[in-house]
DRENVOMAR-739070 format. One record per residue (C-alpha): chain; residue in three letters; residue number from 1; z, y, x. Coordinates in nm, 3 decimals. Each point is the difference from the previous one (the first is absolute). Example, Ala and Ser with C-alpha at 12.3 -4.5 7.8 and 13.67 -1.06 7.14 Angstrom:
node unit:A code:ALA pos:1 c3:0.780 c2:-0.450 c1:1.230
node unit:A code:SER pos:2 c3:-0.066 c2:0.344 c1:0.137
***
This chain:
node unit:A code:UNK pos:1 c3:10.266 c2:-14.015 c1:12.713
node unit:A code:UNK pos:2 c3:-0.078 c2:-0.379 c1:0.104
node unit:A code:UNK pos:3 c3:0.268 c2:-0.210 c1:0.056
node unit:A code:UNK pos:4 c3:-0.001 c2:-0.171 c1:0.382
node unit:A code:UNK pos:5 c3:0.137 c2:-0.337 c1:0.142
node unit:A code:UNK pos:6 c3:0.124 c2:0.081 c1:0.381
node unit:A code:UNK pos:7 c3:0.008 c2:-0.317 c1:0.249
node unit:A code:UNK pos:8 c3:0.206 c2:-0.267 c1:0.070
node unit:A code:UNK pos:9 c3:0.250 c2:0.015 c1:0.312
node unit:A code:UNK pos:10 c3:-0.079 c2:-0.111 c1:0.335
node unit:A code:UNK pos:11 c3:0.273 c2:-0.170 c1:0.149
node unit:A code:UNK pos:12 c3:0.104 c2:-0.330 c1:0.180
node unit:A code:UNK pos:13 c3:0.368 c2:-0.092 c1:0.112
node unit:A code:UNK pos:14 c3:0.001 c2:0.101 c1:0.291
node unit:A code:UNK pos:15 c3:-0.050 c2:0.355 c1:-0.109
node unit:A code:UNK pos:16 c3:0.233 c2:0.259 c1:0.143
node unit:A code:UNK pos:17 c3:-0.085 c2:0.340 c1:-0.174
node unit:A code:UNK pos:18 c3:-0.129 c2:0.006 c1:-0.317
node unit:A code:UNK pos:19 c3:-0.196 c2:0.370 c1:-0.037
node unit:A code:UNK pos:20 c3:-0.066 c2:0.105 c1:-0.331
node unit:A code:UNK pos:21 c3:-0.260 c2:0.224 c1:-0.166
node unit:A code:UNK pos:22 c3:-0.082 c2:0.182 c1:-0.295
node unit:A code:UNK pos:23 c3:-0.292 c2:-0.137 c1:-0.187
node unit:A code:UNK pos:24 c3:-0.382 c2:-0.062 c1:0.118
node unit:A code:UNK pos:25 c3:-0.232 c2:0.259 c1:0.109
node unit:A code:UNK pos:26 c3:-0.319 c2:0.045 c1:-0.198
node unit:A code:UNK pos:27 c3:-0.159 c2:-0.146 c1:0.323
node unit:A code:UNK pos:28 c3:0.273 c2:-0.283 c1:0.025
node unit:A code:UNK pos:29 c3:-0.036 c2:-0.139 c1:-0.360
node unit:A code:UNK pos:30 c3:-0.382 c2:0.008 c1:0.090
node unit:A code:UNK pos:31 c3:0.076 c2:-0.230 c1:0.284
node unit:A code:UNK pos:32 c3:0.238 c2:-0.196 c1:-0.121
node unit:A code:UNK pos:33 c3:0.246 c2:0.053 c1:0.268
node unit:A code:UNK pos:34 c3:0.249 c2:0.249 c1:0.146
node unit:A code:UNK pos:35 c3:-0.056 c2:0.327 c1:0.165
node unit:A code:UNK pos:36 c3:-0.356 c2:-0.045 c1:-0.034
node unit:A code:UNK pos:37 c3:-0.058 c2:0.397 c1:0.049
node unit:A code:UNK pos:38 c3:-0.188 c2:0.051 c1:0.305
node unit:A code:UNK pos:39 c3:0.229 c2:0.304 c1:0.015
node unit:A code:UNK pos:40 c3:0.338 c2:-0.107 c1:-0.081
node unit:A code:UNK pos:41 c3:0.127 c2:-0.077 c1:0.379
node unit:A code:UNK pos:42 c3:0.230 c2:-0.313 c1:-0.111
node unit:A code:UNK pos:43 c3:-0.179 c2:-0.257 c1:0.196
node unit:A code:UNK pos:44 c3:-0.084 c2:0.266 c1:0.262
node unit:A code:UNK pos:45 c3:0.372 c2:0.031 c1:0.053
node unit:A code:UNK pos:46 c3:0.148 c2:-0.364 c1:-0.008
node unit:A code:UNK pos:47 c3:-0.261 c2:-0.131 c1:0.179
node unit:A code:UNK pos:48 c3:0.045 c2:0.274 c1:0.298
node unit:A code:UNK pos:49 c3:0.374 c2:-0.119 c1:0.006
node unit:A code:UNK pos:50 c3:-0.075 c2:-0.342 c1:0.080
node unit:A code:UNK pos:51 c3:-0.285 c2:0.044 c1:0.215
node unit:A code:UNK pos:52 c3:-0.277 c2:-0.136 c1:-0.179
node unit:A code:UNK pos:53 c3:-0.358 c2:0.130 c1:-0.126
node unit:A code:UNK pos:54 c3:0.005 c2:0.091 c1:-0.370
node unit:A code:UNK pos:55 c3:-0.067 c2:-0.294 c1:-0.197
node unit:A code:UNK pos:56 c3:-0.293 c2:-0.003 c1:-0.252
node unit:A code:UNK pos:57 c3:-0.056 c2:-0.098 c1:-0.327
node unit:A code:UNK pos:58 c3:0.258 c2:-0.234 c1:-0.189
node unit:A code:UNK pos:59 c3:0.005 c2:-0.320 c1:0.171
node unit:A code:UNK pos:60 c3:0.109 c2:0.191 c1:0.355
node unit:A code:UNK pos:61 c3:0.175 c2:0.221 c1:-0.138
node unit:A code:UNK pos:62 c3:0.298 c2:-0.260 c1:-0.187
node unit:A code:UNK pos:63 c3:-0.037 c2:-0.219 c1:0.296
node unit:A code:UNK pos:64 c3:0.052 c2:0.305 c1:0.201
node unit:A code:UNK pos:65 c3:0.328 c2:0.107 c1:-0.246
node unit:A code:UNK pos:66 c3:0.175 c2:-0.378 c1:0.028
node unit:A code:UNK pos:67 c3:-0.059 c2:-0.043 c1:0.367
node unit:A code:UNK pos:68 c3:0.157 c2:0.319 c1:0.014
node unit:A code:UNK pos:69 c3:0.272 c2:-0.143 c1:-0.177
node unit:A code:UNK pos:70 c3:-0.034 c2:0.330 c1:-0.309
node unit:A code:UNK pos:71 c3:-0.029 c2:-0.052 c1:-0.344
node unit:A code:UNK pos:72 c3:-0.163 c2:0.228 c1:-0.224
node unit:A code:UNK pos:73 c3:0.019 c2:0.107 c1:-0.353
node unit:A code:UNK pos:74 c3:-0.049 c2:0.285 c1:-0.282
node unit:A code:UNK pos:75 c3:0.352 c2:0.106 c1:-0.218
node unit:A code:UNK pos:76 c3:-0.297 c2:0.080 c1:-0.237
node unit:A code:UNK pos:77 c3:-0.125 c2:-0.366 c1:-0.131
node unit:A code:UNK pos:78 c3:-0.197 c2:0.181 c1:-0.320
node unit:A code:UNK pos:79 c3:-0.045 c2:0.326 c1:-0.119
node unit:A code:UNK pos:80 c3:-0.255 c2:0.265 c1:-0.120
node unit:A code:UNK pos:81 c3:-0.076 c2:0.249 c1:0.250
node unit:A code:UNK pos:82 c3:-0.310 c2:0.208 c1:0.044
node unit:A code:UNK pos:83 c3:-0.178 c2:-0.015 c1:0.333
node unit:A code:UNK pos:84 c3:0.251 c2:-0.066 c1:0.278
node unit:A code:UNK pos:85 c3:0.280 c2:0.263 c1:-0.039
node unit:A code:UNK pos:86 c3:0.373 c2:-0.124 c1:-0.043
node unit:A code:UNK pos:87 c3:0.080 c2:0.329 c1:-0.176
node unit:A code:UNK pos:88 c3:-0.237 c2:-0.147 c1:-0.330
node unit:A code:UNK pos:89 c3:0.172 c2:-0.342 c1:0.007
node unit:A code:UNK pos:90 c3:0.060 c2:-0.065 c1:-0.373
node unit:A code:UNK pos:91 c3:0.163 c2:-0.321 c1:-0.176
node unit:A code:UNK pos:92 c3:0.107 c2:-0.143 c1:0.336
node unit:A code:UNK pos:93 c3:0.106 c2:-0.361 c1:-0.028
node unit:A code:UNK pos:94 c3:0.202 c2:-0.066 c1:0.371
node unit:A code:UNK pos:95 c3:-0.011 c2:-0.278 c1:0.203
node unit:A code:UNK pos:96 c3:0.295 c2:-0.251 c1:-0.005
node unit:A code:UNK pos:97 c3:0.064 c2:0.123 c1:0.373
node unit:A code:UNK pos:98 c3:0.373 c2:-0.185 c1:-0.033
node unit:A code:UNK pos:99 c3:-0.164 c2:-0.317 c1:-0.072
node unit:A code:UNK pos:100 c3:-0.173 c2:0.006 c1:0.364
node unit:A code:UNK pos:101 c3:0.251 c2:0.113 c1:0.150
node unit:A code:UNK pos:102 c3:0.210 c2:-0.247 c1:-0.054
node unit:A code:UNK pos:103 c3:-0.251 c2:-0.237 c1:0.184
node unit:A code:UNK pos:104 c3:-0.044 c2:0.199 c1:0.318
node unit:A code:UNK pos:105 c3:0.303 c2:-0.055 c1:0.122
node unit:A code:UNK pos:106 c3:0.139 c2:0.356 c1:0.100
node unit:A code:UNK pos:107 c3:-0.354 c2:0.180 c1:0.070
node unit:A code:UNK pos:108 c3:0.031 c2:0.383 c1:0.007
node unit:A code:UNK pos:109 c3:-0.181 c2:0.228 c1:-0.253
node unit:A code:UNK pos:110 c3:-0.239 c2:0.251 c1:0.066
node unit:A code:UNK pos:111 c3:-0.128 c2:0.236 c1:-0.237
node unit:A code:UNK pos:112 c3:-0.299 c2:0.172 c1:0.064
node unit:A code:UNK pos:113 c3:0.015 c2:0.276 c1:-0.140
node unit:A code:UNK pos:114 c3:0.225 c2:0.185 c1:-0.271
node unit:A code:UNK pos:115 c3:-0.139 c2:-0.187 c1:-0.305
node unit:A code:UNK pos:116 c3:0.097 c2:-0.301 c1:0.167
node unit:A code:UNK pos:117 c3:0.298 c2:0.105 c1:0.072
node unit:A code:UNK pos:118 c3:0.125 c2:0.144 c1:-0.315
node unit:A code:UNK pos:119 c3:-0.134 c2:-0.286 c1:-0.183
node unit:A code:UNK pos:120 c3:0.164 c2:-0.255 c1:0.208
node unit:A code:UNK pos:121 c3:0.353 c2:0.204 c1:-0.037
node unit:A code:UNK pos:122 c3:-0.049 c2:-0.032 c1:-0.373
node unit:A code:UNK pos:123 c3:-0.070 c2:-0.378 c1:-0.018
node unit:A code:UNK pos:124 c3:0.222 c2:-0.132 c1:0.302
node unit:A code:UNK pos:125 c3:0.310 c2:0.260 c1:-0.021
node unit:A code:UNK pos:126 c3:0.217 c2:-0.226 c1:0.199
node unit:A code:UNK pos:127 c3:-0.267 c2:-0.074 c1:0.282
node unit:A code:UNK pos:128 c3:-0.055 c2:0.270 c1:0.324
node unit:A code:UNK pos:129 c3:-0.351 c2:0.097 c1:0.069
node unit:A code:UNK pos:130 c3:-0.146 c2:0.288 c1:0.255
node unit:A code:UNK pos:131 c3:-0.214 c2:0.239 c1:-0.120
node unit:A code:UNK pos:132 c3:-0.299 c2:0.034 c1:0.250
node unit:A code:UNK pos:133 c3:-0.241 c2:0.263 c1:-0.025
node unit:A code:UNK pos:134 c3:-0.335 c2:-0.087 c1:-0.235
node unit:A code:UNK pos:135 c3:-0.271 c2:-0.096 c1:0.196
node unit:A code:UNK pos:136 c3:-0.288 c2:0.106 c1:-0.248
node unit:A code:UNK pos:137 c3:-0.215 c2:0.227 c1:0.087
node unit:A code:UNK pos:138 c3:0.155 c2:0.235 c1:-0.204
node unit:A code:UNK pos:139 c3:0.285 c2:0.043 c1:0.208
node unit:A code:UNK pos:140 c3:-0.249 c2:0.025 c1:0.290
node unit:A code:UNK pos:141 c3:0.150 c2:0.367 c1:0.086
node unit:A code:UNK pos:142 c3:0.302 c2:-0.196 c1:0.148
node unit:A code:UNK pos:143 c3:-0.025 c2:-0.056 c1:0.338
node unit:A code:UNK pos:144 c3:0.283 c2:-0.232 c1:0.120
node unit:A code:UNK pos:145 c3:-0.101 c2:-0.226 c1:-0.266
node unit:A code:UNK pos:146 c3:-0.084 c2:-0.326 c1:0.270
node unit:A code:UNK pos:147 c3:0.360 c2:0.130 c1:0.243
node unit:A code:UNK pos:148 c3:0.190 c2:-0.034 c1:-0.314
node unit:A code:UNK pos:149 c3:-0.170 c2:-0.373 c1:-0.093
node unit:A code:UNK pos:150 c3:0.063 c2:-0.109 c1:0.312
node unit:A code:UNK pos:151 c3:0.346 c2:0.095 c1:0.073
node unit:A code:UNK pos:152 c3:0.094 c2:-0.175 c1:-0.304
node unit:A code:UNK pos:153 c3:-0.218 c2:-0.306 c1:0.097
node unit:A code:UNK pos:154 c3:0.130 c2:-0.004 c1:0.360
node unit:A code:UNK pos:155 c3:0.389 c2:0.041 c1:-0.226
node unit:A code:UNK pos:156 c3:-0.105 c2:-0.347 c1:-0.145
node unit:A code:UNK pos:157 c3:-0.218 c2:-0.221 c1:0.252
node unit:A code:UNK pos:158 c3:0.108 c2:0.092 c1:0.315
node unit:A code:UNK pos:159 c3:0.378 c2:-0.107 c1:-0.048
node unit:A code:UNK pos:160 c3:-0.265 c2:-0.370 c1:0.008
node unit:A code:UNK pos:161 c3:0.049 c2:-0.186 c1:0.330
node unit:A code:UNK pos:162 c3:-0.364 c2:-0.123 c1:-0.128
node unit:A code:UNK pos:163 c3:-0.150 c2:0.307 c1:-0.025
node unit:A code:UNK pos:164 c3:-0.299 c2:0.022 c1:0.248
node unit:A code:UNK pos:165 c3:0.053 c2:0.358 c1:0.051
node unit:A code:UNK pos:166 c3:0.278 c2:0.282 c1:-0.055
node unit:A code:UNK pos:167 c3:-0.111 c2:0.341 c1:-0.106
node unit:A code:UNK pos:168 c3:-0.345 c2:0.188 c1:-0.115
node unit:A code:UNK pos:169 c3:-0.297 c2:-0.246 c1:0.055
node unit:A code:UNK pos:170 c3:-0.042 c2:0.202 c1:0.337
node unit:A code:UNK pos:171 c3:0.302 c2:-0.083 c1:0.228
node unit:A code:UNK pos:172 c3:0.247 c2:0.265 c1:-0.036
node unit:A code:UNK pos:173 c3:0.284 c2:-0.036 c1:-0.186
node unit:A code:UNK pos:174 c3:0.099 c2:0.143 c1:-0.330
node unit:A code:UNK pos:175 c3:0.297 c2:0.124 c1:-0.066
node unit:A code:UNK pos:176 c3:0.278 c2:-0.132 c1:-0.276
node unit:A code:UNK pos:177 c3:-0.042 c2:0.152 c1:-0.376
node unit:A code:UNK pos:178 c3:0.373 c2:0.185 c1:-0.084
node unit:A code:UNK pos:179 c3:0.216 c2:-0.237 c1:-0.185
node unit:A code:UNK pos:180 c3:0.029 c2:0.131 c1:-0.396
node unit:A code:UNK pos:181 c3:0.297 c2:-0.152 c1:-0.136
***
């Protein structure tokens, strides 16, 4: 298998949630950017919660993710891995997650996905993340995929007096996640 680099983060300081991923796509290491998969529905999603078109190619797309006030990252920084599944993730070496967090200043954590997730347990033990469902394409079968996303977004930014908007994208309102303590 051929060893792969993953991306650096996307982040500013004035970042509030900080949503993590696996590793790259196939597609995404091709483009040099995240979530690059025509299919995967990440920027289909985030960019329905705030009310905006879906941004294309790289440039929009982290302008898009700061104004939003989001950082992104992988827990995967290198690893061999054939094609794009998680499940043949070999040699990981993770992302020093604890090292941006502490820069953030108290931004959530998303995972997306169970990769994500499980990865991020291992490396930040101490830290609390949600587990969102995966929004590749292989996961497509799920359909509440973009309520879940956006209850957990509305959980974060609409507690903002400086959010334009409360709720879906559309107008309505979404309803709090369930606390997990």
């Amino acid at each position: 298998m051929t060893r792969f680099t993953g991306f650096a983060p996307v982040f500013d300081e004035r970042s509030r949630v900080l949503i993590l991923g696996s590793f790259p796509s196939v597609k995404s290491r091709e483009e040099g950017f995240y979530y690059a998969n025509p299919h995967n529905r990440f920027w289909k999603i985030v960019s329905s919660f705030f009310g905006e078109e879906i941004p294309s190619g790289t440039e929009k797309r982290r302008e898009f993710l700061l104004r939003n006030r989001i950082a992104l990252w992988d827990m995967v920084s290198s690893c061999e891995v054939e094609g794009s599944r998680d499940e043949s993730i070999r040699g990981e070496e993770l992302a020093r997650v604890s090292d941006l967090l502490s820069r953030l200043n108290g931004a959530m954590v998303l995972c997306n996905g169970h990769t994500a997730y499980r990865l991020f347990c291992r490396e930040c033990p101490e830290k609390k993340a949600l587990l969102l469902p995966s929004t590749s394409p292989r996961n497509a079968a799920r359909k509440d995929t973009e309520e879940v996303w956006h209850r957990a977004l509305a959980d974060i930014f609409c507690t903002d007096a400086h959010m334009r908007t409360c709720g879906d994208g559309q107008g309505r309102s979404v309803p709090p996640l369930p606390q997990n303590d």
